[in-house]
C-alpha positions in Angstrom: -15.8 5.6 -8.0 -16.2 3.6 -11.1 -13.5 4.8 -13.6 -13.1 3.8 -17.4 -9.8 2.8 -18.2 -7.8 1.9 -21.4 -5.7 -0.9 -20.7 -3.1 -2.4 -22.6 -2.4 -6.1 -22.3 0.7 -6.3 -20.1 4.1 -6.3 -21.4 6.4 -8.8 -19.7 9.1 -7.9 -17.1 7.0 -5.7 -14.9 7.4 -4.4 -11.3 4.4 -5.5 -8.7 1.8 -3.2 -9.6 3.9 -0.8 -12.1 0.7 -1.2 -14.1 -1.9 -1.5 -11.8 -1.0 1.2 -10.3 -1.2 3.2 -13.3 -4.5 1.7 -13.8 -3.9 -1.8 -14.8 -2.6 -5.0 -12.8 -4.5 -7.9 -11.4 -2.4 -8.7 -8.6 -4.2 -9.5 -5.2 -3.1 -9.4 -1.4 0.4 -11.0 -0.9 1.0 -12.7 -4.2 3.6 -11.2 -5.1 6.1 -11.7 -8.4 9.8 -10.1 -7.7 12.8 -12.0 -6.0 13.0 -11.3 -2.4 15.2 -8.9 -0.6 18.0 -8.7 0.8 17.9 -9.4 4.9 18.5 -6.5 7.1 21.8 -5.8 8.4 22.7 -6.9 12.2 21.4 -4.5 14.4 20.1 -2.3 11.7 16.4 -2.0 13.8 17.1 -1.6 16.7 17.1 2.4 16.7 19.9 2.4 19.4 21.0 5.7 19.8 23.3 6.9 17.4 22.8 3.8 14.9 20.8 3.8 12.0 17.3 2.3 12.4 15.8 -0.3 9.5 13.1 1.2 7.5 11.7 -2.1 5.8 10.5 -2.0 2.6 7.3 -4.1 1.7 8.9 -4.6 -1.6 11.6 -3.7 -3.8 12.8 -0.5 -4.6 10.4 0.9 -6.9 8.5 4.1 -7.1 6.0 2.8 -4.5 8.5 4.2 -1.9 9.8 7.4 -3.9 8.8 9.6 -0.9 11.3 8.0 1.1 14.1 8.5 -1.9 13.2 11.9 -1.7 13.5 12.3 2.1 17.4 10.4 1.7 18.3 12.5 -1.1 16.9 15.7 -0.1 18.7 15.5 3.9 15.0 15.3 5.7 16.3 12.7 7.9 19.8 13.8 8.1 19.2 17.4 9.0 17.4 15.7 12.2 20.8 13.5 12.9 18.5 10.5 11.7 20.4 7.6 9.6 17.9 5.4 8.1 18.2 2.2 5.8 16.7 1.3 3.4 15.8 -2.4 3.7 14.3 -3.7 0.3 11.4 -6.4 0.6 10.4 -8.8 -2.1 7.3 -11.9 -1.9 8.4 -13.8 0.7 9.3 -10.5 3.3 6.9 -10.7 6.3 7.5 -6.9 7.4 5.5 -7.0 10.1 7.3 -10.2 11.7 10.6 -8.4 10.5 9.6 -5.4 12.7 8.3 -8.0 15.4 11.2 -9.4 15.9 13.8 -6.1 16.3 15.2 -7.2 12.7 13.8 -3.5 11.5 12.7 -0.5 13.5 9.4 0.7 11.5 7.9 -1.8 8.7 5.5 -1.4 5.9 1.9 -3.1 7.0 -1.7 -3.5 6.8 -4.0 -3.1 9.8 -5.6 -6.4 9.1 -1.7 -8.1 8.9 -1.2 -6.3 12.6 -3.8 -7.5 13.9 -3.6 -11.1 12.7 -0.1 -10.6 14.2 -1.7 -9.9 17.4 -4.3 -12.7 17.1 -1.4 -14.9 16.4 2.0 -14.1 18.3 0.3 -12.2 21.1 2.8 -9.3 19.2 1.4 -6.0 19.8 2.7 -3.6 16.9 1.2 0.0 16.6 0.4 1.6 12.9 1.9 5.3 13.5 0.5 6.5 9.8 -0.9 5.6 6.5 0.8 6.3 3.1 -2.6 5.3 1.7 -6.2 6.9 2.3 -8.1 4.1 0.6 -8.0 0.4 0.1 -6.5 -0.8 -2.7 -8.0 -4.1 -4.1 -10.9 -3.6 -7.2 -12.6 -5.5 -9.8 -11.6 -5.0 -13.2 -14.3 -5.8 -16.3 -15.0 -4.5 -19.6 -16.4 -1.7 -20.0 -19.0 -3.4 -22.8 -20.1 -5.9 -19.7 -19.1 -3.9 -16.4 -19.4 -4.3 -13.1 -20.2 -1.0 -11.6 -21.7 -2.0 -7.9 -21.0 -5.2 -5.8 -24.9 -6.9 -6.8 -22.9 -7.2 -10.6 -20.9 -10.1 -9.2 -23.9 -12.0 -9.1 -24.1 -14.4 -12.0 -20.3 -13.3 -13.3 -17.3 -15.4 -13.6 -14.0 -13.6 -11.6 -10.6 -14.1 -11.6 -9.8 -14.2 -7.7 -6.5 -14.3 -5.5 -6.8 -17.1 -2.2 -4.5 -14.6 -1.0 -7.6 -12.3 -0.8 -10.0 -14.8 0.2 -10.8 -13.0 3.6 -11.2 -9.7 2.6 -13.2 -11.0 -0.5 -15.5 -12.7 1.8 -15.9 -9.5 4.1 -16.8 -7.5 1.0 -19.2 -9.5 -0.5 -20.8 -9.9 2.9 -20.9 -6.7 3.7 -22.7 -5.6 0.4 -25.1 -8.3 -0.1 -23.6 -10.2 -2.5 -24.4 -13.8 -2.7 -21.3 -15.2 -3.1 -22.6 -18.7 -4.3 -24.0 -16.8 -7.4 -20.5 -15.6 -8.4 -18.0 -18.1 -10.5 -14.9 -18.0 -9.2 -11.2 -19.0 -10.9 -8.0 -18.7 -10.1 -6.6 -15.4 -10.9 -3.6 -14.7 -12.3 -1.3 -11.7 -12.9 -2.2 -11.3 -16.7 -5.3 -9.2 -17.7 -5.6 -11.3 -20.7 -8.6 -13.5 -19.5 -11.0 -10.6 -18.7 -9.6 -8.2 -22.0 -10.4 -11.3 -24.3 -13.6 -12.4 -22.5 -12.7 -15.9 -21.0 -13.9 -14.3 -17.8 -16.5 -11.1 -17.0 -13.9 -9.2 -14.1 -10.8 -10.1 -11.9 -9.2 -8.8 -9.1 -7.3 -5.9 -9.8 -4.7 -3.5 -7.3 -4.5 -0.5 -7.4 -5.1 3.1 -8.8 -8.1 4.2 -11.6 -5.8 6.2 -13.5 -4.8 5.5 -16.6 -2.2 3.2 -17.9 0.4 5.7 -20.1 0.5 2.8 -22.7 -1.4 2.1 -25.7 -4.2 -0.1 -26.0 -7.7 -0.9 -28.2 -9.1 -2.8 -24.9 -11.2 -0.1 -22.5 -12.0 -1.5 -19.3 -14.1 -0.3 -16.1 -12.7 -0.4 -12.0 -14.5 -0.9 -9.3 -12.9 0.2 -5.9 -13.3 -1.7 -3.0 -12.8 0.9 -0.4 -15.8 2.7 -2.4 -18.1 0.4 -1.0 -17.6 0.1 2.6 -14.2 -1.9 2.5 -11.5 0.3 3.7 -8.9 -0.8 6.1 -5.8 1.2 6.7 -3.1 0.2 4.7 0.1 1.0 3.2 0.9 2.0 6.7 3.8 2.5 9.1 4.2 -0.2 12.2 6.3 -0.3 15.2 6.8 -2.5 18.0 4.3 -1.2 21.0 7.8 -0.7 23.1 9.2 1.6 21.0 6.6 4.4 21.9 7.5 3.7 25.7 11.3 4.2 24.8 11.8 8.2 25.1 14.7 7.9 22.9 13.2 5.8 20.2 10.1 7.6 20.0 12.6 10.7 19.2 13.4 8.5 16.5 10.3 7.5 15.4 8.8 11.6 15.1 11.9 12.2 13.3 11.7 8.9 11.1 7.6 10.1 10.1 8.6 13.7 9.7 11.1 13.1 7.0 9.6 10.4 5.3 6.2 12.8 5.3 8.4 15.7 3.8 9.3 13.6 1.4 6.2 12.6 -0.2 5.2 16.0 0.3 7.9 17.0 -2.4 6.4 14.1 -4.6 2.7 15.0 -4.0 3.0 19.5 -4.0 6.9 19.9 -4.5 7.0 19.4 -8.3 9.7 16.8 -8.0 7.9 14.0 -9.2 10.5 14.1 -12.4 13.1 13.6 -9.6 11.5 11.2 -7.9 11.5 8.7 -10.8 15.4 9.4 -11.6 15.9 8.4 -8.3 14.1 5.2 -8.3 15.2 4.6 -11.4 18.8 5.4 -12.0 19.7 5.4 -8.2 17.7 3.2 -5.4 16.4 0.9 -8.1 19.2 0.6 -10.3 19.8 -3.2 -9.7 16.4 -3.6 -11.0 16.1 -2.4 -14.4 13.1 -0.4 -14.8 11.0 1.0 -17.1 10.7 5.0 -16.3 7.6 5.3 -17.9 6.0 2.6 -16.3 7.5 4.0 -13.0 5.8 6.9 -13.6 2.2 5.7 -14.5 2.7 3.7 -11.5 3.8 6.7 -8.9 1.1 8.7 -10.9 -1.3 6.5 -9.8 -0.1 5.8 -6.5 -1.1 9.2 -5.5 -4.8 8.8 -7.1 -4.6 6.8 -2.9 -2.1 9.3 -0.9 -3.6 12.5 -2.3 -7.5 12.9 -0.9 -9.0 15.4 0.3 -8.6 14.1 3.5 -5.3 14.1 3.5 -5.0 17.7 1.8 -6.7 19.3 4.5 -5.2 17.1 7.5 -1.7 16.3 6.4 -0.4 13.0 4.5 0.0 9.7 5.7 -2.8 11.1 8.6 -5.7 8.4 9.6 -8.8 9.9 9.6 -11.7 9.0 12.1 -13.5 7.4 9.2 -10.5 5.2 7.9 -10.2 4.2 11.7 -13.8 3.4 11.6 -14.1 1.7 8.8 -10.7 -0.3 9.8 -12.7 -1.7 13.2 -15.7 -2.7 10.2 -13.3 -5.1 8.6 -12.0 -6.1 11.5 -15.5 -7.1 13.1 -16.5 -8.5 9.6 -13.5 -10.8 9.0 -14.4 -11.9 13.1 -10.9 -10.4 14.6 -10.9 -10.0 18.2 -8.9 -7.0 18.1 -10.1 -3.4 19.0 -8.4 -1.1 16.3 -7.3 1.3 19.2 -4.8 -1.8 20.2 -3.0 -1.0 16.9 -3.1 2.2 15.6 -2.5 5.5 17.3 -2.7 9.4 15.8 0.3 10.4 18.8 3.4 10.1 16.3 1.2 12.2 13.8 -0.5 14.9 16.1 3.8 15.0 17.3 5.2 15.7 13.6 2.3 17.9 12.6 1.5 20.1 16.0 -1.1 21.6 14.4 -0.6 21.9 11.0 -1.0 20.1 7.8 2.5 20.6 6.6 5.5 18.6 8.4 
């Protein structure tokens, strides 16, 4: 899928992605720009019974997590005697070491951060679901000099993240690309460089839709995960342990089951105008943002929760493909890690029973 955009040059004071995700930011892997989060609370993951258990945020509360501000607000958790905080993240939150480490009960993660964790730590963490049905990383060029396929790096100066240096690598290797043909600089998180021309693409994150702001400057996407780079991310992780705990695997169904309902409001419920109140005037106060960039930013978040896929099967579900492709990466990047290890349908076959409706 290679989609034209037009891209405004971006306004300063922005969430991470609040653009790209409406079609325009160059941010890469980890690099991240907020302040970091606030710790989680003593005891707050544990998922003992009766407590609360720590939902950890990969960052802060912004409409990438409006699902969950809909499954607070609406009672999805509470009318299943669930009490579940919020823990907000930030650039230097590890959520799969905070999860690791019993600091939260479920974390935000990436299949490829799991099993590095694995690789690493010996820490075995199971991904239960994904928000997200696609990759998010692209390449971002002009649409009067795009790149359309992966051969168009060749001979092309790019803005690149060392954040993303091994998936980059897998991606290039994996379509043919000679990477000693490409130029590569240091990226950065304006699109200035590749709307003026100093360079021919950078890396990009996130959705193809269309920024909801004005701008002369039209530019083309190129989606990763469109060819043959698509490891599960955006997912939900546990500590192996919990699935063996009968009590916190109660939990944990309940936990996916709400959270699911929620985004299920945001995606067929028509309370996407709710959704951005929320985030904006309630979990995201503190922040100050802009609700029309939180829009074009939850918009275009759901270009990557809403496929087909996931229509027919049930959000946040991990198709055979995506579990496929996640063992590709995995073998391409040269991680000793079966994806079986780390992810597992159970939680979701639990919540759904048959259906595609939680």
């Amino acid at each position: 899928m290679n989609t034209r955009l037009a891209l405004p040059l971006p306004p300063a004071g922005l969430s991470r992605r609040s653009l790209l995700l409406g079609g325009l930011g160059v941010i890469g892997g980890a690099t991240l720009l907020a302040a970091c989060g606030s710790p989680s609370p003593s005891g707050s993951g544990t998922g003992a019974a009766g407590s609360p258990i720590g939902w950890q945020l990969s960052w802060t509360e912004d409409y990438e997590f409006a699902g969950s501000y809909l499954a607070d607000t609406n009672g999805y958790w509470k009318n299943q005697g669930l009490t579940v905080d919020m823990l907000a993240g930030g650039p230097n939150t590890n959520p799969q070491q905070l999860v690791a480490s019993g600091q939260a009960f479920v974390s935000s993660s990436k299949a490829v951060s799991a099993a590095n964790l694995l690789i690493s730590d010996g820490i075995p963490l199971k991904i239960i679901g994904a928000l997200w049905q696609k990759y998010g990383v692209t390449v971002i060029s002009r649409s009067d000099n795009p790149i359309t396929t992966p051969k168009d790096l060749e001979g092309k100066t790019v803005g690149v993240f060392a954040s993303n240096d091994s998936d980059w690598a897998a991606f290039l290797e994996i379509n043919g690309v000679d990477r000693s043909r490409i130029t590569e600089v240091p990226g950065s998180y304006d699109i200035t460089p590749v709307a003026s021309g100093t360079v021919d693409a950078v890396q990009g994150y996130g959705s193809t839709r269309i920024a909801q702001l004005a701008s002369d400057v039209t530019l083309e996407t190129m989606l990763l995960a469109d060819f043959g780079y698509n490891p599960i991310s955006a997912a939900y992780a546990v500590k192996e342990e919990t699935l063996q705990n009968e009590a916190k695997r109660a939990q944990l169904v309940k936990f996916l089951r709400g959270e699911i309902q929620g985004w299920q409001d945001v995606a067929f419920g028509g309370q996407l105008d709710q959704a951005i109140d929320l985030t904006v005037n309630t979990y995201g106060k503190s922040l100050g943002l802009n609700p029309d960039e939180q829009r074009a930013g939850l918009e275009g978040q759901l270009d990557f929760v809403v496929t087909d896929e996931s229509t027919a099967n049930g959000l946040c579900t991990m198709s055979d493909s995506l579990i496929a492709g996640t063992q590709q990466v995995f073998d391409q990047l040269k991680l000793d890690v079966d994806v079986n290890d780390i992810v597992t349908t159970e939680i979701l076959d639990e919540v759904y029973a048959g259906s595609n409706r939680a």
